[in-house]
N, C-alpha and C positions, 0 to 999 in steps of 0.2 A: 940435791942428791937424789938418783933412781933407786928405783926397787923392780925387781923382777918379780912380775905376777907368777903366782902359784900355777895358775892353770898356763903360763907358758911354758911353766917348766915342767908339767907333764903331757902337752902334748908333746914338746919336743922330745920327750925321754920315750912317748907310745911311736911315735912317726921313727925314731932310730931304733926301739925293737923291732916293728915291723920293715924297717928296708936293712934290720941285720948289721947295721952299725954297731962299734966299738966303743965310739967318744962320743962326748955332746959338750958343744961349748954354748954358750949364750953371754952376749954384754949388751947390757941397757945402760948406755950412760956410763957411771962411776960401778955400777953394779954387775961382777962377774960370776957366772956361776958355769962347774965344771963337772963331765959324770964320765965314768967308765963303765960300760956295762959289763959285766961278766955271765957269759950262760952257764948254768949249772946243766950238769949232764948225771942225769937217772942212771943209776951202774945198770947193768944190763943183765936181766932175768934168762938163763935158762928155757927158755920154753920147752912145755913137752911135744914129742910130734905128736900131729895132729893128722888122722885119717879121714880121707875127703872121697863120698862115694858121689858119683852122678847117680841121681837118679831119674833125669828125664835125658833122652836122645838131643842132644840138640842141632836142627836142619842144618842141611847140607850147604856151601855155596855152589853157587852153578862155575865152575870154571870158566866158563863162554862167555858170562856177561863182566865187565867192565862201567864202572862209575866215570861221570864226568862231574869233577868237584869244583865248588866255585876257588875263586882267583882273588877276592876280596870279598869284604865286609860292606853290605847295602843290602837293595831295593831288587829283588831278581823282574825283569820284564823281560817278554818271548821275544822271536827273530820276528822281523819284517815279517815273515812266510812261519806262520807260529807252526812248531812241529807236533805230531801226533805219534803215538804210538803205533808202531808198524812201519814209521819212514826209513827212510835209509839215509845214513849220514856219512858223508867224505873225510876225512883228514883236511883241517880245518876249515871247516863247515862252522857257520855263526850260529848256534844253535841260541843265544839270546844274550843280555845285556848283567850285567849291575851298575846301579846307579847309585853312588854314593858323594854325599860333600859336593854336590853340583857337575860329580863327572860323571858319564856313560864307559862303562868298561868291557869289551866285546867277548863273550865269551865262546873259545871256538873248541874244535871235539880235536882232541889228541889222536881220536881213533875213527877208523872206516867200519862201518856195520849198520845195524839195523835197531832202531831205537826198541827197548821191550817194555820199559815202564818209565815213566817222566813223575818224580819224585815233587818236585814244587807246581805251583799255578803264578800265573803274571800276578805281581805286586806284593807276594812273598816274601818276607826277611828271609838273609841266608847271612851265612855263616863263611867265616876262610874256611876252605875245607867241605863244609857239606856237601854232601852228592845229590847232584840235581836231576840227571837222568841216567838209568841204565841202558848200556849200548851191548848188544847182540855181538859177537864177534864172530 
């Protein structure tokens, strides 16, 4: 005859609170064991309002300039022809790579303009999403 370990039975009960499951079953052998989780829900306070003053200015954006944001998750390295600030860039123009999991992923500028500030350096982690260089428009 099985027995189900203790600690299997609470990981499995932590692994289905956190992905927000309902049930949990487990069988080892002849040994079955079964949960329902129920969330309890806090009744809901009242709050009072709450006045919110700024008190620093906070800068403007430039409406002119434009981000060019990575496309995946890796390795940033520059173009062939590494660019600098000040250059001018085409609609789709290779302005540099990500390299992740053994692949190179080309990344090109959505936009025609004039680079104003290059946000990463070659061999940089970046991020989906991160902005790698501002483009002048």
């Amino acid at each position: 005859m099985s027995a189900i370990d203790f600690d299997l039975v609470r990981h499995a009960l932590d692994v289905a609170v956190q992905s927000q499951m309902n049930e949990v079953e487990l069988e080892v052998g002849d040994a079955k064991f079964s949960a329902i989780i129920e969330k309890k829900v806090a009744p809901k306070a009242n709050p009072a309002p709450v006045a919110i003053a700024v008190s620093e200015q906070l800068p403007e954006l430039d409406p002119t300039t434009k981000p060019i944001k990575a496309t995946s998750v890796g390795i940033f390295r520059t173009a062939k022809v590494p660019l600098i600030a000040a250059a001018t860039v085409e609609k789709g123009d290779v302005i540099g790579t990500i390299f992740a999991l053994g692949i190179s992923t080309e990344i090109h500028s959505a936009i025609s303009g004039t680079i104003s500030d290059i946000l990463v350096e070659d061999g940089d982690p970046v991020e989906y999403g991160q902005p790698l260089m501002e483009i002048l428009v």
